[in-house]
Steps between C-alpha positions, in 0.01 A plus 500: 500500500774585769514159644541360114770788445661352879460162395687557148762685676550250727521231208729719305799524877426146495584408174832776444608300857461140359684594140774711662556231778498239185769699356730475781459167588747215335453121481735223635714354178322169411690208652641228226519142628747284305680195572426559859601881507328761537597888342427791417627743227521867373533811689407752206339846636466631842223310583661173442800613682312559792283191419824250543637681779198417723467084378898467501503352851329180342791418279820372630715622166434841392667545182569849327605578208721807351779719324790601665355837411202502751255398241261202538476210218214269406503199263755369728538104427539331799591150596523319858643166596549300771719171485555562108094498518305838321237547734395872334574558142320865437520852382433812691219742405692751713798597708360246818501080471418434894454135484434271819719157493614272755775563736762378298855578246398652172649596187372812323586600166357787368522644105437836401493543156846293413719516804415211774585629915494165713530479878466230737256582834372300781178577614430434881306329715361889640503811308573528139778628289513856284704407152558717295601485115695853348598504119674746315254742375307355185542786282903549510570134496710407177604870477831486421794854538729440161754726637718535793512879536134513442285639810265246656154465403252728741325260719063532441 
């Protein structure tokens, strides 16, 4: 009876270790091939965070996307082009689009919600660029102050 009691003891440590381990473990973001590119999107929760941080060395444009509060922004529609060519037409599931093209010009124009950002990159031969995409925060755009004399709306 005391080896059985060992044995399910034994079991139990084993099996706590596996599930806890399982909880702090996080899986690569699932690689998209299109056109010839390859990306990956979101970025939502810690574990994602952390999840993009470790594969961003494999993509040579790391796109991020947020207010000019500090807050991130998904749903992000994003469009690339080379030689008046869209090679990636796609929205973000998160605050990350890391995408790996070919050394090259490109034309990136993203849309949050109404308001299109568009900047113009080159992506070397080595390396990879950081670009990054800030919009007025969501919730205050449109807000408009009827009077002069009027204090300014708090900032969230």
């Amino acid at each position: 009876m005391l080896n059985t009691a060992a044995h399910l003891r034994a079991a139990l440590l084993v099996a706590c270790v596996l599930v806890s381990a399982r909880g702090y473990s996080q899986e690569a973001p699932t690689p998209i091939a299109r056109n010839g590119v390859t990306y990956v999107t979101g970025g939502i929760g810690e574990d994602e965070v952390r999840a993009f941080h470790e594969v961003a060395r494999q993509y040579n444009m790391r796109l991020t996307f947020a207010s000019k509060t500090g807050h991130y922004l998904s749903d992000v529609d994003v469009s690339i082009t080379s030689n008046q060519h869209v090679i990636l037409s796609a929205r973000s599931e998160g605050p990350f689009l890391f995408v790996h093209v070919p050394p090259g010009r490109y034309r990136i124009a993203a849309r949050d919600r109404h308001l299109t950002e568009t900047k113009e990159v080159v992506v070397p031969s080595t390396g990879a660029i950081d670009v990054r995409f800030y919009w007025d925060d969501p919730d205050r755009h449109g807000v408009m102050q009827l009077c002069q004399r009027c204090p300014k709306p708090a900032q969230q």
